[in-house]
C-alpha positions, 0 to 999 in steps of 0.5 A: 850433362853426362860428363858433368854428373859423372864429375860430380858423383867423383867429387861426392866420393870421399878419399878412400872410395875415390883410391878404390875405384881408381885401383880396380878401374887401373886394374881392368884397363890393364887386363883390356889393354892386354887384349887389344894387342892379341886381338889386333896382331893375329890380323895383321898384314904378315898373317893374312899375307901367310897361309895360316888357316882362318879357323886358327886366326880367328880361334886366337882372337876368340881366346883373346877375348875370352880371357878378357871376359873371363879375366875381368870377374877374376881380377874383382875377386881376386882383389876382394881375395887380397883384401880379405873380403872373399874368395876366388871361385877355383873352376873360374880360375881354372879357366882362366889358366888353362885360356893363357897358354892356349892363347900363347900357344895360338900365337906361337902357331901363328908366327910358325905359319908366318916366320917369327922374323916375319912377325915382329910383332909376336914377341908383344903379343906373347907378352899381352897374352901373359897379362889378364890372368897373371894379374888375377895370380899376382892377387890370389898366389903367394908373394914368391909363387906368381913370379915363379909361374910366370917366370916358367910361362916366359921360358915356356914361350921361349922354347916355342918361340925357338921351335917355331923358327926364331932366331937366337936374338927373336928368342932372346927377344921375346922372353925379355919382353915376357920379363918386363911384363911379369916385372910389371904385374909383380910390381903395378898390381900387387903394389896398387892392391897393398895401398888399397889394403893399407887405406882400407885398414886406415878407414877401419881405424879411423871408424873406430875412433869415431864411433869411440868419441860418439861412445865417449860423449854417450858416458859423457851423456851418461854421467851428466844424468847421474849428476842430476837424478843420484842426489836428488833421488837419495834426498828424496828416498831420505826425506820420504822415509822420514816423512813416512816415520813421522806421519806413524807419529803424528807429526805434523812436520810429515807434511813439511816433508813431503811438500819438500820432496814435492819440490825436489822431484820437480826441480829434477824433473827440469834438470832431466828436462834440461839434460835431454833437450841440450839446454844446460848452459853450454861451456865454451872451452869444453865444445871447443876442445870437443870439437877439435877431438871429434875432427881429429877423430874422423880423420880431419886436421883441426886448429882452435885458437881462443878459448872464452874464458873471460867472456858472459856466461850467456856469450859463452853458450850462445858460442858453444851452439855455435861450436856444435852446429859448425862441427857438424857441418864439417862431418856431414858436409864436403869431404873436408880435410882441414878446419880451422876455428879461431875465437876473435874478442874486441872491447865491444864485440866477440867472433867466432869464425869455423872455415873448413875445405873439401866443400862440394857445391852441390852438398853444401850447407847454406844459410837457410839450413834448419840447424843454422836457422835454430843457431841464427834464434840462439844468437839474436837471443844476444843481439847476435848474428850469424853468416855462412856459406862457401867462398870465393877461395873454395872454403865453407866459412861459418862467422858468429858475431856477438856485440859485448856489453860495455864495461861496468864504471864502478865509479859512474854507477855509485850513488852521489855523496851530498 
């Protein structure tokens, strides 16, 4: 069960999140696998074997552990430092540069004791040593600064090496294996933290066009208003003030003019009506090409083929309904990455058919939906129907059918000759 909703929660992750958990939890197993190593080594045969004091092996496995304790939170900070969403805490830091070359330096003692010819192991070790806080100094130093303080770390440890006994080839040894590490850290860590920076720019850039296309449909919004009220409202300051005249007259046409504003006050007031609760007559062309921008504008790739035009008035809203709640869905639903819209006419009926992938089962929209129950009343309103649900091939596919009137017969429909 365990398992099952972990698989879950990954699945409900859209790509961005799934690439940040994936990058700090590759950058936490790097510092923890860098541990074991240092943890294990110094309790290996050849140390107990040696005379090395207990209080030395055991104060190296302590440092080992508290750089993995201390490298953790710094690792996070650091790579929220990279991002540019905080800053390190410098006496954390701190800590976790003076742990390192404590730890190489335990390590060194212990191969003293041992005979670094004994200790095939320590060049490994010193390596490991390097890794939790050089991950954090990859993140939050210089491009040119972290290899060159690693770079004085390695030579560092080769001179202890060589002090502490080792050969030529055991020094040589070491401080290529210490290269690769710090070759490792300079190209997996800052690498993994650049990708992340560029999606993390890509989401912003991906937010801010969906919220222009919501603020692009508000204008819209906006304008249709204007459309309605400006020219029924000047009429009505028009006909008002020359009703107000001609009542100063004693006309009797005041009143004609005054029922007229009557009428076109009400007229707007179920043009309003119409705005605001959506039911203007829905062109089908336009959802659909608002449709494709708004997927497009959240980051989706979206085809439309067919566009309705020679199609009734009241089909074409019917299908613009249609439009509107499949675009939805593919926002609110799944983490789709592909839509298609295809629009199919015959002689006797019309389909619209919306597939999209990314479909999550758990998240899916089914037919009993209330948007999808409200479209099924817009369809039977013309005799149509309505199918949605996922598919056997992992897709989410939403089917509109309408029937089409037959074709009028001009010359069965005119009257009989005598």
């Amino acid at each position: 069960m365990w398992v099952r909703a972990q698989v879950r929660g990954w699945q409900r992750r859209d790509g961005f999140d799934k690439m940040d958990l994936y990058t700090r939890g590759t950058l936490h197993c790097l510092v923890w696998m860098s541990i074991v190593p240092q943890v294990l080594l110094p309790l290996t045969r050849p140390v107990r074997a040696s005379d090395a004091p207990v209080a030395l092996i055991a104060g190296t496995v302590l440092l080992a552990l508290a750089q993995g304790f201390c490298s953790t939170p710094l690792v996070a900070r650091g790579l929220e430092s990279y991002l540019g969403n905080g800053t390190v805490d410098r006496r954390l830091a701190a800590l976790g540069a003076a742990l390192m070359p404590a730890s190489i330096t335990g390590l060194l003692v212990l191969g003293a004791h041992t005979g670094p010819e004994e200790f095939p192991e320590l060049p490994l070790a010193l390596s490991a040593a390097v890794l939790p806080f050089g991950t954090t100094l990859v993140l939050i130093a210089p491009l040119w600064m972290s290899p060159v303080a690693l770079t004085a770390v390695a030579v560092g440890a080769g001179g202890g090496a060589a002090l502490a006994g080792g050969s030529g080839p055991f020094v040589l040894q070491t401080l290529l294996g210490m290269a690769f590490t710090i070759g490792l850290i300079a190209v997996t860590v800052r690498i993994s933290a650049w990708s992340l920076g560029v999606m993390s720019r890509l989401r912003d850039a991906q937010d801010v066009k969906t919220r222009l296309a919501v603020a692009e449909e508000r204008l819209r919004f906006g304008r249709d208003m204007h459309d309605v009220l400006g020219r029924n409202l000047a009429v009505i300051a028009l006909k008002s003030e020359l009703a107000v005249e001609l009542a100063q007259r004693g006309q009797p046409t005041a009143v004609e003019q005054m029922v007229e504003v009557q009428r076109i006050a009400r007229t707007s007031q179920q043009e309003v009506r119409d705005v605001v609760r959506g039911y203007r007559e829905v062109d089908l062309r336009t959802e659909l090409q608002g449709a494709r921008g708004v997927l497009r504008a959240a980051g989706m790739e979206c085809s439309v083929q067919g566009d309705g035009g020679q199609l009734p008035a009241p089909v074409q809203s019917a299908l613009g309904w249609a439009v509107r709640e499949a675009a939805t869905n593919v926002l609110r639903h799944g983490n789709p990455q592909h839509c298609a819209i295809r629009l199919e006419t015959s002689p006797d009926s019309v389909r619209l058919v919306v597939e999209n992938d990314g479909v999550v089962p758990d998240t899916a929209a089914v037919p009993g939906g209330s948007g999808l129950h409200g479209l099924r009343e817009r369809l039977a309103s013309v005799g149509g129907s309505l199918d949605a649900g996922p598919t056997d091939d992992g897709l989410f596919r939403l089917t509109a059918a309408i029937p089409l009137p037959p074709p009028r017969n001009t010359a069965a429909s005119a009257p009989e000759k005598v």
